[in-house]
SERO-4910 file (N, C-alpha, C, O; in steps of 0.05 Angstrom, whole numbers):
BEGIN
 pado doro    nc1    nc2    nc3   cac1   cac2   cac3    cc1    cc2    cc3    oc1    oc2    oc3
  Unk    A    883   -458   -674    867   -448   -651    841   -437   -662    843   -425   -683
  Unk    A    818   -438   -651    797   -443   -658    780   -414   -631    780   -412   -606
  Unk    A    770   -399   -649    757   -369   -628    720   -378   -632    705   -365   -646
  Unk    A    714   -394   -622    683   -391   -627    666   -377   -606    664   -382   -582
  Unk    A    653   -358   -621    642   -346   -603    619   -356   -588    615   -353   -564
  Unk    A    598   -371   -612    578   -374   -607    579   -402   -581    557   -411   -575
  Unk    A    602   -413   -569    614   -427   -553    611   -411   -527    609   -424   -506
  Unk    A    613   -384   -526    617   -363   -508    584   -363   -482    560   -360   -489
  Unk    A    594   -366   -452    567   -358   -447    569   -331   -431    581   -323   -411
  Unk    A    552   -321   -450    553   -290   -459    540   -281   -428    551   -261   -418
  Unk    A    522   -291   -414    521   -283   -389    538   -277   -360    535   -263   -340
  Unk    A    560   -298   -372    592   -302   -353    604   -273   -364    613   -253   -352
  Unk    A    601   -281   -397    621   -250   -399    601   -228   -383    614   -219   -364
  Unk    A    580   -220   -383    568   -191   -369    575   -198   -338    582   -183   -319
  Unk    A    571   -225   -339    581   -220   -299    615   -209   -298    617   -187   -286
  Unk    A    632   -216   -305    656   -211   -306    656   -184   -316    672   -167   -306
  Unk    A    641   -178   -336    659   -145   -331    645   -127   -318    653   -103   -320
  Unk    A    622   -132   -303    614   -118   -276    626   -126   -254    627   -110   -235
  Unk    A    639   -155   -252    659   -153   -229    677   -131   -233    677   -110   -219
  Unk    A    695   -138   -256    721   -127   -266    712    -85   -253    729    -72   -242
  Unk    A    688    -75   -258    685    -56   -263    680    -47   -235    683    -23   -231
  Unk    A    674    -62   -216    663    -66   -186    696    -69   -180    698    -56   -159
  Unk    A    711    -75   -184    736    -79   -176    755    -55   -173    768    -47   -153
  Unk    A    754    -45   -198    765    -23   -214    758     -9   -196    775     -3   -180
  Unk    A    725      3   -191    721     31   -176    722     23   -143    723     41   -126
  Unk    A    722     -3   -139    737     -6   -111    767      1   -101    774     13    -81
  Unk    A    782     -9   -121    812     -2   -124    818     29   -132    839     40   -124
  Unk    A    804     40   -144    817     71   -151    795     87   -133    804    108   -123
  Unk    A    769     81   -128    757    105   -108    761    104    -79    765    122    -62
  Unk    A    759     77    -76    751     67    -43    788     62    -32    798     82    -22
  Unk    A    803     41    -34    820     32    -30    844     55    -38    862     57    -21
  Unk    A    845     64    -52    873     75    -65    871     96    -80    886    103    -98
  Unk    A    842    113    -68    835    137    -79    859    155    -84    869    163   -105
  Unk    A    873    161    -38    887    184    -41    923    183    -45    937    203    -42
  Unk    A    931    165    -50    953    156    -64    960    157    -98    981    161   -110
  Unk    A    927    150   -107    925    159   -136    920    178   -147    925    182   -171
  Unk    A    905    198   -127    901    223   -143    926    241   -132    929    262   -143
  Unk    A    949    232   -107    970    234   -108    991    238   -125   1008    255   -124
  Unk    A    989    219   -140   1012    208   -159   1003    232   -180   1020    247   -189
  Unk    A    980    234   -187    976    253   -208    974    287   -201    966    306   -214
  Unk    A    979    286   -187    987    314   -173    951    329   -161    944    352   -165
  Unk    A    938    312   -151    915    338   -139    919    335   -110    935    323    -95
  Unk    A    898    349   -108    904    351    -80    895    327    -62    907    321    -42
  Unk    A    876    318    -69    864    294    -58    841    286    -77    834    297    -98
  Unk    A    831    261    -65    816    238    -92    788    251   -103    776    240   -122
  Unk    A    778    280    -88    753    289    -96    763    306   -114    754    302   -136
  Unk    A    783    328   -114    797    337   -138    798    326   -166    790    335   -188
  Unk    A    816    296   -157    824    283   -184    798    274   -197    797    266   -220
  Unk    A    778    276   -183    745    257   -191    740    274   -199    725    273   -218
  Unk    A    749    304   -190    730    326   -209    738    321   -238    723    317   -257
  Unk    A    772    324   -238    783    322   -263    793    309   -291    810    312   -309
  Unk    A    765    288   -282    771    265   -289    747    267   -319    723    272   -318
  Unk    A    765    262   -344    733    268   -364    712    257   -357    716    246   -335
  Unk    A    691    254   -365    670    239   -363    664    213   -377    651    195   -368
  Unk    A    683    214   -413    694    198   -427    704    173   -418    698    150   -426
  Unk    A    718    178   -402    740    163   -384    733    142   -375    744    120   -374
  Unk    A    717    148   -369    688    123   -356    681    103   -375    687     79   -371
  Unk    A    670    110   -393    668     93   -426    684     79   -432    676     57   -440
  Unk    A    709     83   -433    729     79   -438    738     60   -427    747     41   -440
  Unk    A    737     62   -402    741     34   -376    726     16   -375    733     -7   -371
  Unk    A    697     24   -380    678     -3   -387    686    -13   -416    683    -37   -418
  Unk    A    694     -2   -435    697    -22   -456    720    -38   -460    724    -59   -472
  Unk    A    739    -19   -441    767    -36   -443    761    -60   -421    771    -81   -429
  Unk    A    751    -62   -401    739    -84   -393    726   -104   -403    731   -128   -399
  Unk    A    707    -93   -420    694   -111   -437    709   -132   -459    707   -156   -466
  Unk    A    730   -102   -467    740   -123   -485    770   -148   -474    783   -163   -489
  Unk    A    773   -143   -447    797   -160   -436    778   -176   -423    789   -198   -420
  Unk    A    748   -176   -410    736   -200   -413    734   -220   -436    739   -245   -434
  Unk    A    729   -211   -453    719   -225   -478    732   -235   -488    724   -255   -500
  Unk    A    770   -228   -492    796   -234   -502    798   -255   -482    797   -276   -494
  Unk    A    802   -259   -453    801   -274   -432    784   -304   -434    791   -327   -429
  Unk    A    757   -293   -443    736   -318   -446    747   -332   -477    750   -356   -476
  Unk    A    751   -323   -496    760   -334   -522    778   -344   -514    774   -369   -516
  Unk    A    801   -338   -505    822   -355   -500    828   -384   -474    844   -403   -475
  Unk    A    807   -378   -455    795   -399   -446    777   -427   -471    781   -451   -473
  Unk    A    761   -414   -483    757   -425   -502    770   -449   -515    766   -473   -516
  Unk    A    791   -428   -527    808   -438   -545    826   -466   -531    831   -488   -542
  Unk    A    833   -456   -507    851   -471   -485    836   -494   -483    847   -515   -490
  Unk    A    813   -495   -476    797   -511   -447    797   -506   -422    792   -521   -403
  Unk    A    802   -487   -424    806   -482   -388    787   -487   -381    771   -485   -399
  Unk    A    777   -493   -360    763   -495   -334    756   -510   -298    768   -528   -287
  Unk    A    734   -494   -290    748   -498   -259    765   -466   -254    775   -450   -270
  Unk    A    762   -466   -223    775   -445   -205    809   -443   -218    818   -425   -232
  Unk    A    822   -467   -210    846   -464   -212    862   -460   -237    881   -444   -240
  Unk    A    851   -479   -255    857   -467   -289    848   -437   -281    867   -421   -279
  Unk    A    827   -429   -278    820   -405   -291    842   -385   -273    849   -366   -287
  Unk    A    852   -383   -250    870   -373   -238    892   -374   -254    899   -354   -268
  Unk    A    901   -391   -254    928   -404   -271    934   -384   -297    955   -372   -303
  Unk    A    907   -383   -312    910   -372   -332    911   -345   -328    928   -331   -338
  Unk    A    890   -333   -311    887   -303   -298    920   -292   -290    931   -271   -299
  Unk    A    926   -306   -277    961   -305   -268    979   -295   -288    990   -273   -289
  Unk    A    979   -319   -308    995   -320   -341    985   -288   -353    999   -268   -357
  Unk    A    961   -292   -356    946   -259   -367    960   -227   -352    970   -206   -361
  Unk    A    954   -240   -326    965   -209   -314    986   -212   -313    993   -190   -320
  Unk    A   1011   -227   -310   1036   -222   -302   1049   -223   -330   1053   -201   -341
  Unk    A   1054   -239   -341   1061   -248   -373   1050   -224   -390   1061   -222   -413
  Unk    A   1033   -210   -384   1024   -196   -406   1016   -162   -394   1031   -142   -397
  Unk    A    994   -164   -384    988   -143   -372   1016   -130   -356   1031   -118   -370
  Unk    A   1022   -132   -329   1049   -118   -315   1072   -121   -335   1088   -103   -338
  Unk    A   1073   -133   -343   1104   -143   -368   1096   -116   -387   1108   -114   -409
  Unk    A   1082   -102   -383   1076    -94   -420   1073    -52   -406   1080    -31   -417
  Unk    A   1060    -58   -376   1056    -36   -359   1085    -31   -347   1089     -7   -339
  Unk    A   1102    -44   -345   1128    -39   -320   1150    -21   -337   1160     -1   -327
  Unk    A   1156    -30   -359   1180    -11   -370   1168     25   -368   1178     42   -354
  Unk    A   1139     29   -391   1132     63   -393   1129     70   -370   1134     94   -368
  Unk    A   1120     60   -346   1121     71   -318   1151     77   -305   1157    100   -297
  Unk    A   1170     52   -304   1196     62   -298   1205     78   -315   1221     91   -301
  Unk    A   1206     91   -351   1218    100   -357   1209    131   -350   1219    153   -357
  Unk    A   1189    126   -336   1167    157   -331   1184    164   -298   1183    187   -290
  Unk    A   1195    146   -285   1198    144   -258   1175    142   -246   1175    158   -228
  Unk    A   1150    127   -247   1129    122   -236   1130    100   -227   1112     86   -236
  Unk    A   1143     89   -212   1133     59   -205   1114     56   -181   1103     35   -175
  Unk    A   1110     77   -169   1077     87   -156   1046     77   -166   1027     64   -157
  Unk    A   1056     92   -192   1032     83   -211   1031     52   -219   1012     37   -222
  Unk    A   1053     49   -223   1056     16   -234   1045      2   -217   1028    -15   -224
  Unk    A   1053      6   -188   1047    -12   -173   1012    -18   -166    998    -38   -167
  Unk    A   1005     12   -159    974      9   -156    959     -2   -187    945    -23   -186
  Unk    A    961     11   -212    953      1   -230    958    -26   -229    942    -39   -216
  Unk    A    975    -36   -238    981    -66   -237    965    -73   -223    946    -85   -233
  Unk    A    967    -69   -195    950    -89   -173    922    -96   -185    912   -119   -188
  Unk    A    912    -68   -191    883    -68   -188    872    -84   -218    851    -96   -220
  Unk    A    893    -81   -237    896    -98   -260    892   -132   -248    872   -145   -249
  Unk    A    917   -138   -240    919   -167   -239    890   -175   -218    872   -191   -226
  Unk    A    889   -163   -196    855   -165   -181    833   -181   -200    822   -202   -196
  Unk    A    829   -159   -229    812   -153   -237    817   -178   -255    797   -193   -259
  Unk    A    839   -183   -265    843   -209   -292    837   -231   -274    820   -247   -281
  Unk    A    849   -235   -252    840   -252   -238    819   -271   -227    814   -295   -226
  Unk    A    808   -246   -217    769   -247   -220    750   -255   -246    731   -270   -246
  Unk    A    767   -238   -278    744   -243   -289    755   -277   -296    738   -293   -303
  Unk    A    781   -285   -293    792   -312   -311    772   -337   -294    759   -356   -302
  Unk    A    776   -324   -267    761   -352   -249    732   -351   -250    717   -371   -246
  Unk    A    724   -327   -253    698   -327   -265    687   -339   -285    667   -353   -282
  Unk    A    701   -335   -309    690   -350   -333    702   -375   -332    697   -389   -351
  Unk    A    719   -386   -314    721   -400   -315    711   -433   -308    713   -456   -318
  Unk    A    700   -421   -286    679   -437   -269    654   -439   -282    637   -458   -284
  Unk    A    655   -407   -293    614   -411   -303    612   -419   -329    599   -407   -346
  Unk    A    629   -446   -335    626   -454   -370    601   -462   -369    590   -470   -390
***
């Protein structure tokens, strides 16, 4: 298997992880604010936003960045492309890997609250960036 980067179009990856990132703060601010700052005990989603580092933020853009970039290499490597490969694979990514890897430490926590919204907003987001890069070879 063969990772070339210089194969990569590096413009698909920046579109994808400003979707991915456009996703993310749709799913945890807008959509599923007060259920999530629920789960973590505040009182509601302007609380948890207070309490939230500032770090945190960084953190989410890079780990985006870097499950774009892992995403587009392995398209790569595959051939994927087109909508439906890139789904196909987005699918394989979030479910096979991402929820499979998220579902046990959440049940062993008794969270499957959290599992469920994380996951979602996870698989959303793999989804988006797979068909993304996948189309824009």
């Amino acid at each position: 298997m063969d990772f070339d980067f210089s194969a990569l179009n590096w413009l698909a990856v920046l579109v994808s992880v400003i979707a991915g990132q456009v996703i993310s703060t749709l799913w945890f601010v807008v959509i599923f604010a007060a259920p999530w700052a629920e789960e973590y005990g505040a009182a509601d989603a302007k609380q948890h936003t207070a309490e939230i580092p500032p770090y945190t933020y960084g953190l989410g853009v890079l780990s985006t960045a870097t499950l774009t970039l892992s995403i587009a290499l392995l398209q790569g490597a595959l051939g994927t492309s087109g909508a439906m490969e890139g789904i196909m694979l987005g699918l394989v990514v979030a479910v096979g890997f991402c929820c499979a890897t998220m579902l046990p430490g959440q049940a062993f926590l008794k969270r499957l609250r959290v599992f469920a919204i994380a996951a979602g907003s996870q698989t959303v987001m793999i989804l988006a960036i797979s068909t993304i890069l996948a189309v824009w070879k």
